[in-house]
VEXVEXZA-381828 format. One line per 3 residues: number of its first residue (from 1); for each residue x, y, z of C-alpha. Coordinates in steps of 0.2 Angstrom, whole numbers, plus 5000, padded with zeros to 4 digits. Layout:
REM residues N
NUM = X:Y:Z ~ ...
***
This chain:
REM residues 357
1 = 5416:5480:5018 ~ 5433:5481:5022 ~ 5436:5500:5023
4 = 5421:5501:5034 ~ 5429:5488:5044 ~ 5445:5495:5046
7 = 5438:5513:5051 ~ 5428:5506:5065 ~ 5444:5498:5070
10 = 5453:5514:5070 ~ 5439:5523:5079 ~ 5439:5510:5092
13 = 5458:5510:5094 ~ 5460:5531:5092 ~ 5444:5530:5105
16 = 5451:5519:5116 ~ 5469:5527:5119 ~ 5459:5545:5123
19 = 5452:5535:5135 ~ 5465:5527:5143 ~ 5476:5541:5148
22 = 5460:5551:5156 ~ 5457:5532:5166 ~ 5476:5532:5172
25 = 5473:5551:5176 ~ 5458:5549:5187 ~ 5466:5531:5196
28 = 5480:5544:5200 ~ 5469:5556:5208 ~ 5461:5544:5219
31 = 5477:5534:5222 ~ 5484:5551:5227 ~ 5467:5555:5237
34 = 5468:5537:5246 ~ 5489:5542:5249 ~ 5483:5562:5258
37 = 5469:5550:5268 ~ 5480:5534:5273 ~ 5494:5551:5278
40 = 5481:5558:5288 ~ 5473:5545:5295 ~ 5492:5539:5300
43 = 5493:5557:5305 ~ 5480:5555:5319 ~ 5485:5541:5323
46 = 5501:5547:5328 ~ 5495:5562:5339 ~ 5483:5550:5348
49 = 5500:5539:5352 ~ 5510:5552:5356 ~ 5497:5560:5367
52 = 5496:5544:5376 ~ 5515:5542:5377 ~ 5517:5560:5385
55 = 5501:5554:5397 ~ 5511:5539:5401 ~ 5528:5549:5401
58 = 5520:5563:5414 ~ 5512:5547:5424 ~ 5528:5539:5425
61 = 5538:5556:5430 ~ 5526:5559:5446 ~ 5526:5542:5451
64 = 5548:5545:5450 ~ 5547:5561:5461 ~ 5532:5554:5475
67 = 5547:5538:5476 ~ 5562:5549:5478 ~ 5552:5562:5488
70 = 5545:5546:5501 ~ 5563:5538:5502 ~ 5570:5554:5504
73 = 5559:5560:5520 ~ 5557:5541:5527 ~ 5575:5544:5529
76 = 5575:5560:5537 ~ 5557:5556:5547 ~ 5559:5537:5550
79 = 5541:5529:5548 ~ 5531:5526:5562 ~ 5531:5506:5570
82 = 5515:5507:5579 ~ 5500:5512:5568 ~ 5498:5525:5554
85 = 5496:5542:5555 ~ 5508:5544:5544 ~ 5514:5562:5552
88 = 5530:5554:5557 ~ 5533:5562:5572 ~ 5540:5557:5590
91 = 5528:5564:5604 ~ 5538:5567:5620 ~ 5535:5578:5638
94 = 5547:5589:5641 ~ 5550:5607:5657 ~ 5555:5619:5640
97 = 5539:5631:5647 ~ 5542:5629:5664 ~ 5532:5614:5669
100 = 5529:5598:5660 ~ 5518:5598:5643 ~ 5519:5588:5629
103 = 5528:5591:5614 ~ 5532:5584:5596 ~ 5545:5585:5585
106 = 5551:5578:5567 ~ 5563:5565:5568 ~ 5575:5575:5557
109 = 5574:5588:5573 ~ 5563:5600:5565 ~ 5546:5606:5570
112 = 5547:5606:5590 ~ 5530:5611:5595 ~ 5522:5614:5610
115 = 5504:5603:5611 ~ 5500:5607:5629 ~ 5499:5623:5639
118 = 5490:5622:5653 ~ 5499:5625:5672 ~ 5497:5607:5678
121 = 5508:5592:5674 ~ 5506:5581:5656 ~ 5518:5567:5656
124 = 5519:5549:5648 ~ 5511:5554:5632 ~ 5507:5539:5618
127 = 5502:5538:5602 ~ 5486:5530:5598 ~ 5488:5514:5586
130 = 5479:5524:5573 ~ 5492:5538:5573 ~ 5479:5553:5575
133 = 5476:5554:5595 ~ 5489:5556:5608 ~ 5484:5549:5627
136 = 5494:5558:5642 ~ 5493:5559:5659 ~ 5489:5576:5667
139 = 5484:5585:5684 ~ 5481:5602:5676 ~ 5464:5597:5686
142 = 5471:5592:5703 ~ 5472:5577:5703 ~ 5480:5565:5687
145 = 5469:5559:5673 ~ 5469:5551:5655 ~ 5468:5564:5644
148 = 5466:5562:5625 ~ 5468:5574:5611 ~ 5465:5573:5593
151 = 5481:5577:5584 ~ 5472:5584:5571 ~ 5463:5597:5582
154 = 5471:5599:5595 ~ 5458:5609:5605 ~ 5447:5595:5605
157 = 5453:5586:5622 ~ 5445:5572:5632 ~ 5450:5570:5650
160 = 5443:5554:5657 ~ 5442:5549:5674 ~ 5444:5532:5678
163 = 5436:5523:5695 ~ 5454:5523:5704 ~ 5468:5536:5707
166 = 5481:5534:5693 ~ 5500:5532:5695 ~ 5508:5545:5683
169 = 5522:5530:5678 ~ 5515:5525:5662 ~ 5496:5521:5650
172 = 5495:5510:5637 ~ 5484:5510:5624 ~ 5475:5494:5617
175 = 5473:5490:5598 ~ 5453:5495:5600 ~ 5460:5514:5602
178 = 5446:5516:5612 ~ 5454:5505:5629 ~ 5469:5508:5640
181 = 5481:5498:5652 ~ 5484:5509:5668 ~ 5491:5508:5684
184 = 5482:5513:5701 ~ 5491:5522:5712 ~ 5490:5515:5730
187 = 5506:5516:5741 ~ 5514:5500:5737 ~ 5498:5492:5731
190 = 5499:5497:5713 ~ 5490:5486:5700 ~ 5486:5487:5683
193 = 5467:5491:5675 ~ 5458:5491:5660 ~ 5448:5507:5657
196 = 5436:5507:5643 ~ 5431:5524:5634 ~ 5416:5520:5626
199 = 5405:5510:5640 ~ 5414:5517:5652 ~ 5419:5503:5663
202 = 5435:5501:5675 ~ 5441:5481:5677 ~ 5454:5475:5688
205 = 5467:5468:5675 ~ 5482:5461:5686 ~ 5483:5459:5704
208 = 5495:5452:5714 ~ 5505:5455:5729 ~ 5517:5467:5721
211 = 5518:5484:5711 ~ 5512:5483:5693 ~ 5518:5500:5682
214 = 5522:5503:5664 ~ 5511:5493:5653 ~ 5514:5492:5636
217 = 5502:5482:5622 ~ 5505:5475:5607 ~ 5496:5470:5588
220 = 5495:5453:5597 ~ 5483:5461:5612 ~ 5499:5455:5624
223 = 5503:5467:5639 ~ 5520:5470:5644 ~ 5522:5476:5661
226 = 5535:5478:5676 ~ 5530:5467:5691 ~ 5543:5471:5707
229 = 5541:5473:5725 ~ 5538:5492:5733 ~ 5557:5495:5737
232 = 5559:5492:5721 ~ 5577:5484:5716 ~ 5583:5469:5709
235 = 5565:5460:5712 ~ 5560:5473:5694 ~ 5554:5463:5682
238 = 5547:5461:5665 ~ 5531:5450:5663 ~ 5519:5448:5649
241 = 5501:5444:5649 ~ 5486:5442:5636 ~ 5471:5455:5635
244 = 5460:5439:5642 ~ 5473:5439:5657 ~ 5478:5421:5652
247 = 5499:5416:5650 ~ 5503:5428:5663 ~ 5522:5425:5662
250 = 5539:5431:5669 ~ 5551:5435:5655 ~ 5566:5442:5664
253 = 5572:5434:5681 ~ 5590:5441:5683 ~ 5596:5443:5700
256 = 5605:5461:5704 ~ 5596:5471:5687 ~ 5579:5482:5687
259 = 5573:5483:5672 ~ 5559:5493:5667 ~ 5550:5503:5656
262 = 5549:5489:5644 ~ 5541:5491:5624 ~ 5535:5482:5610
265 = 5540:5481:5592 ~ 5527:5482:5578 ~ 5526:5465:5577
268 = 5525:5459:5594 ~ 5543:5450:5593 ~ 5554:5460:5601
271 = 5555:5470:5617 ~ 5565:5486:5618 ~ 5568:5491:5640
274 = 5581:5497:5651 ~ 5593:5487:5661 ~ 5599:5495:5676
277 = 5613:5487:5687 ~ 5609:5490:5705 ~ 5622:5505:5708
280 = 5625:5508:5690 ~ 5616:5518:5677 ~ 5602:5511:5666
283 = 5610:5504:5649 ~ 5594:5501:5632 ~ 5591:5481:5630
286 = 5584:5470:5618 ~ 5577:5452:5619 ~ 5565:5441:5611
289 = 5547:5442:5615 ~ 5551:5426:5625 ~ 5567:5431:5633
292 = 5581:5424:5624 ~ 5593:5433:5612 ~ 5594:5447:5626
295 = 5609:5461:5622 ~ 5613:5479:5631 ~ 5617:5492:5619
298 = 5633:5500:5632 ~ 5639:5515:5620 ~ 5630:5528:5628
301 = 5619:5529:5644 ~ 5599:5534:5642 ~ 5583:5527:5643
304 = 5572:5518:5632 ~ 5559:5525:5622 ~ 5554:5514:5607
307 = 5555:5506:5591 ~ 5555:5517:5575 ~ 5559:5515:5556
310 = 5551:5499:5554 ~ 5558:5492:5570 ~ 5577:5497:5562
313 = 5582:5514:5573 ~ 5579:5517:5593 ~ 5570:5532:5597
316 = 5577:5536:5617 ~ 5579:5549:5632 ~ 5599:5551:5630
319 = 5608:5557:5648 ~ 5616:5574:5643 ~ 5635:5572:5641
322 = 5630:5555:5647 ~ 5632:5560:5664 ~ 5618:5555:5675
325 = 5622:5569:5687 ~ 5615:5581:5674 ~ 5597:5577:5678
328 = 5595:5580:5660 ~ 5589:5572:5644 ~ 5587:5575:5627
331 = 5579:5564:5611 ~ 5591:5553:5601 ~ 5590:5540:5588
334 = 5602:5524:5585 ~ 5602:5508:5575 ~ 5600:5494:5585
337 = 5617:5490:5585 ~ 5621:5506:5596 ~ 5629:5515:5579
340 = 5623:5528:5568 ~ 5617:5542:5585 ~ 5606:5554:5579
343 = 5602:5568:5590 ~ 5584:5575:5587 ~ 5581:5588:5602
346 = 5594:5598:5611 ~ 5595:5610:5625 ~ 5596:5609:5642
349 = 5580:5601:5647 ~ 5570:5587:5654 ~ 5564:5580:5636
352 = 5556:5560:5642 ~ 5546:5546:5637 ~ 5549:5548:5619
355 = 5536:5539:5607 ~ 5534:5538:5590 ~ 5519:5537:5579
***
C-alpha cells in the first residue's frame, strides 16, 4: 500500500511541476499581451492629447496674431467713435479734382480715394452711425440736396429732397440712420429741420428769431447746434436740445468769441468746437456737455473735425504752415492735450469737414 502510495505522490508532484512552468509561461504571455495593449491604449491616448494640444496650440497662435495684428492697426487707423463700420477711415471734401467731391482716407494717410465725381459741389460729408453710408450735401443737380451713398457700393446713391432749400453749412444724422438735422437756407432766417427718409416727412425742429447751422446728434438723441444772429460775431453760440425739442439750452454765453461748428463724443459727454476770437483765428476747444471744464488747444491754428480713437485723438482741418492767409487745409490728428500731431493728407488743397467713422 505504501509503494502505491508513494508513486501516485510522485506522479502528482512530477505532474504538477510540468504544469506549473507551462501556467507561469502562459500568465507571461498574457501579462505581456495586457502590457502591448495598456502601451497601445496609452499610445492612443497620447495622439488624441497631443492632437488636441497642437488644436489648442494652433487656436491659441491665431487668436496671438488677430490681437497683435488689431492693436497694431487700431494704432495706425484709430477706431471709429461714432458707430461701427469698422473701415476706420476719415471721410472728408476736398478741390484735389477741381471742384469739391468727397473723399476718404486711412488714418495712417494711406488710401486717399476719390468717392465723388460728378461736376457739382459735395461738401459736409458724415458718416452714418452704422458706419456703412456716408450723407453729403450736393448741387451736382442745381440746386443743393441730401445725398446718401452706400460705402459698400458706392454707385448706389440716394439724393433726397427735402420740403425747404438746404443751407450747404452742415447735416446731421440721427441714431435711427434713417433721419437728419438740417438747416433751411433763408437769408437770415435759417432754422433747423428734421427730414425723415423713410415716410418722407419734413418738420420744423427749431425756430427762433436767429440763424440755426451746424447740428450735430448724439447716442443720447441730443442736438448740438450754433444759434447766432445773421451778422454773425460774438452773438455764435453753442446750444443743445433733445430730439423731442425739450431742454432747449444755451451752453456757451462768452462775450467777444464765435464758436461754431461744435461735435459730440461717442458718449454724449464732451463737445469738441472752434473758438474764434473776434479778429483772431479760430483755435479747437473742449468742454463738458454742460459747459464747464472748457479749454482751447492753442498749438496750432485749424478747425474742428471730430473725436476719434475712442474719444483719445482729434481728427481736424489744420491751416497750412498755420497761416490763415493760405486759404488752405489739410487733415491732421492730435491728442487732446494738443501733443503727439499727426499729419494724415498733404498737399496744397482745400481738404475740410473731416469725420471719422
Amino acid at each position: 500500500m505504501t509503494d502505491v502510495s508513494e508513486k501516485k505522490q510522485n506522479r502528482f508532484i512530477a505532474t504538477t511541476q510540468k504544469r506549473i512552468p507551462i501556467s507561469f509561461k502562459k500568465l507571461e504571455k498574457i501579462i505581456q499581451r495586457i502590457r502591448i495593449k495598456t502601451q497601445t491604449t496609452d499610445n492612443k491616448r497620447r495622439q488624441i492629447m497631443y492632437k488636441k494640444l497642437s488644436v489648442i496650440l494652433t487656436i491659441f497662435a491665431l487668436i496671438t496674431i488677430v490681437v497683435i495684428y488689431s492693436c497694431s492697426s487700431d494704432e495706425a487707423n484709430p477706431v471709429a467713435p461714432n458707430g461701427g463700420g469698422g473701415t476706420k477711415k476719415i471721410v472728408f471734401y476736398s478741390d484735389r479734382s477741381g471742384n469739391y467731391d468727397i473723399w476718404t482716407v486711412n488714418c495712417d494717410g494711406s488710401q486717399l480715394k476719390q468717392i465723388t465725381t460728378n461736376s457739382g459741389n459735395d461738401v459736409c460729408p458724415r458718416w452714418s452711425f452704422s458706419g456703412d453710408k456716408i450723407a453729403y450735401i450736393s448741387d451736382s443737380s442745381g440746386s443743393f440736396k441730401i445725398h446718401i451713398i452706400d460705402i459698400n457700393d458706392e454707385n448706389n446713391i440716394t439724393v433726397l429732397v427735402p420740403l425747404m432749400a438746404i443751407n450747404n453749412s452742415s447735416i446731421a444724422w440721427i441714431p435711427n440712420d434713417a433721419d437728419f438735422i438740417y438747416t433751411t437756407d433763408d437769408a437770415c432766417a435759417n432754422y433747423l429741420r428734421r427730414f425723415n427718409t423713410s415716410t418722407p416727412t419734413d418738420i420744423i425742429f427749431e425756430d427762433s428769431s436767429d440763424i440755426q447751422y451746424m447740428p450735430d446728434c448724439n447716442i443720447l438723441n441730443q442736438v448740438l447746434y450754433i444759434d447766432g444772429d445773421c451778422g454773425g460775431g460774438s452773438t455764435m453760440h453753442i446750444w443743445k436740445i433733445n430730439l423731442d425739442k425739450s431742454g432747449n439750452q444755451n451752453i456757451t454765453t462768452n462775450d467777444g468769441k464765435a464758436d461754431g461748428n461744435p461735435r459730440w463724443d461717442s458718449t454724449g459727454t464732451k463737445i469738441i468746437f472752434g473758438e474764434n476770437t473776434i479778429g483772431a483765428y479760430s483755435y479747437i476747444t473742449i468742454m463738458n456737455s454742460d459747459g464747464s471744464g472748457r479749454y482751447a488747444i492753442t498749438n496750432c491754428t485749424g478747425y474742428v473735425g471730430d473725436f476719434g480713437f475712442n474719444n483719445s485723438k482729434i481728427i481736424f482741418q489744420r491751416v497750412k504752415d498755420d497761416n490763415p492767409a493760405t486759404g488752405l487745409y489739410n487733415i491732421w490728428m492730435m491728442n487732446l492735450d494738443g501733443s503727439g500731431l499727426q499729419q494724415i493728407t498733404s498737399g496744397d488743397y482745400m481738404d475740410l469737414a473731416p469725420d471719422i467713422n
